[in-house]
N, C-alpha and C positions, 0 to 999 in steps of 0.2 A: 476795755483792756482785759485781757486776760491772765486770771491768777491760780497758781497752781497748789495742789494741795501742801501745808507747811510755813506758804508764803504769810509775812507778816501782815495784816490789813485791819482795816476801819469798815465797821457796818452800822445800820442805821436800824430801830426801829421806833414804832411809836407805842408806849408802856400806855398811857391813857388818853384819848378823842374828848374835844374838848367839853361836850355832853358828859363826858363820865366823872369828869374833875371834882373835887370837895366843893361841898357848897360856903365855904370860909377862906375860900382862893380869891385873891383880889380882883374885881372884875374884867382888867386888860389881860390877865393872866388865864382867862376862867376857859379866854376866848381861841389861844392857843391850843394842840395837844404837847402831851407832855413829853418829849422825844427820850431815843438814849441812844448815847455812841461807845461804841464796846470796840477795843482793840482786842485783837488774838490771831492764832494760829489757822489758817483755814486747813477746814477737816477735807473739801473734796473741789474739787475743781471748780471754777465758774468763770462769771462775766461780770465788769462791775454791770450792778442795777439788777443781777441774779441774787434771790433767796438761798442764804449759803449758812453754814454753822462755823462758829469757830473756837476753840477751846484756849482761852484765856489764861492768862503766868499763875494766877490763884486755881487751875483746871477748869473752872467751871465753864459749860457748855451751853452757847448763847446763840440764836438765829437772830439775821436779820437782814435787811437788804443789800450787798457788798458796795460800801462806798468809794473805797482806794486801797490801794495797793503800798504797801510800803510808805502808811504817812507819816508826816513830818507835822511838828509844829510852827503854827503860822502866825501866831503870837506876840507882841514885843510888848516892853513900857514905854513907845512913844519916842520923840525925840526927845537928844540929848538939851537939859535945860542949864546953862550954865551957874543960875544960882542956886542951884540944889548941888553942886558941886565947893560949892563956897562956905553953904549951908555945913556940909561935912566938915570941911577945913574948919569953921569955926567953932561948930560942936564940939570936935573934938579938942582944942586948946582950951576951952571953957571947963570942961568936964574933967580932963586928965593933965592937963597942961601941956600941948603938944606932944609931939614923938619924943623931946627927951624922956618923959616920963613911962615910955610906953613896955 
């Protein structure tokens, strides 16, 4: 996909290879690198999986591999549980005395 200079996007790079990690890094952890993903402005043209800079909302000016274009978060907490909804109703009567008191 092609992003143009401005456009908002996601890059990828890797800060430290799992040889360079702290030797007090828990050992499943030691075995990974240590990645980073930086949102910002891209400075000049590319492609994703092109080496691109981008200058990030705090200015600062970051390279790394162009992952997306205009991302979004992909994210949630899960489905809905309904006794964690019950959970609030009750909390709340317990603590304040229901909505009259609110």
């Amino acid at each position: 996909m092609m992003a143009k200079a401005g456009d908002w996007v996601l890059i990828h790079n890797i800060v430290l290879k799992p040889e360079e990690r702290a030797p007090q890094v828990p050992d499943d952890t030691k075995k990974v690198p240590l990645e980073c993903l930086v949102k910002g402005f891209l400075i000049e043209d590319g492609v994703v999986g092109d080496t691109v800079r981008v200058k990030t909302i705090t200015g600062r000016i970051e390279q790394g591999t162009l992952r997306e274009v205009n991302p979004t978060y992909t994210h949630d907490y899960g489905k809905f549980i309904p006794e964690l909804l019950q959970i609030g109703i009750t909390l709340r009567e317990t603590l304040f005395g229901g909505e009259d008191n609110e």
